[in-house]
N, C-alpha and C positions, 0 to 999 in steps of 0.2 A: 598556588595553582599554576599550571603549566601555561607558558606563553605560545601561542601557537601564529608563526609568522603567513603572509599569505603567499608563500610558495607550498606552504606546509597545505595550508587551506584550500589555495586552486586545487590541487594537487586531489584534496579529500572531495573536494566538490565534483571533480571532475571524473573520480571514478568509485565512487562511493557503489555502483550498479554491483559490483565487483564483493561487496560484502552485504549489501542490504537486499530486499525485494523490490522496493521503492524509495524514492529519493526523501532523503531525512533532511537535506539541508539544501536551501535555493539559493542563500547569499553567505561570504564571509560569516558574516556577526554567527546565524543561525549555526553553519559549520563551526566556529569558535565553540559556541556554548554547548553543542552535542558532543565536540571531544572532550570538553572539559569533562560534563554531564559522564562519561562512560570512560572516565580518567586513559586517553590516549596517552601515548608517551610519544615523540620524537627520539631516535639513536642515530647515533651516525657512520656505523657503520652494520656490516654482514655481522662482525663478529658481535655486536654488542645487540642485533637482532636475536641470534642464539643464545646470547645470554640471559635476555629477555625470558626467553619461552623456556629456558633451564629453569630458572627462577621461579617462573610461575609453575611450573611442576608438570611442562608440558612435555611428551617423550618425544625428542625429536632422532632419538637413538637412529643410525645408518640413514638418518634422510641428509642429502648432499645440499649445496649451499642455494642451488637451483630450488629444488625443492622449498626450504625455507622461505626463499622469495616469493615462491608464487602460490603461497599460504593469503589464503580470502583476507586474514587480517590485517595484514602487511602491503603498505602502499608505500611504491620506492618515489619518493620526491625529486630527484630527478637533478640532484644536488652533491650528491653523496649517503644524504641523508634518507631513513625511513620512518614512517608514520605508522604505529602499531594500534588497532583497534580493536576492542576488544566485542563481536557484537555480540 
């Protein structure tokens, strides 16, 4: 199962508004167990972002790296890294 640190986590907790209707998780632990639950990935980079949604068979055909980023699922940690969610 994926380890999920808590920059990864503030990060989820903090702007989870951004892909849900209402807040799924109050603390760490809760955030932890909901990305596990909905297999989140962490990448650490843009590119490995696109690769991501290649993979999963999403068309990201002429969307620019902007674009990418400000996909509902995608929460940039603020690190280098991104937290990909699938809701």
């Amino acid at each position: 199962m994926p380890e999920f640190d808590s920059a990864v986590l503030q990060c989820f907790l903090k702007n989870q508004l951004q892909l849900f209707p209402e807040r799924v998780a109050e603390s760490e632990e809760e955030a932890e167990e909901f990305l596990e639950d909905c297999m989140a990935v962490v990448v650490n980079s843009v590119k490995e972002v696109w690769e991501y949604f290649d993979e999963a068979g999403i068309d990201m055909e002429g969307a620019g790296e902007d674009e990418i980023l400000e996909a509902q699922e995608v929460f940039e940690v603020g690190d280098g890294r991104y937290l990909i969610v699938e809701g």
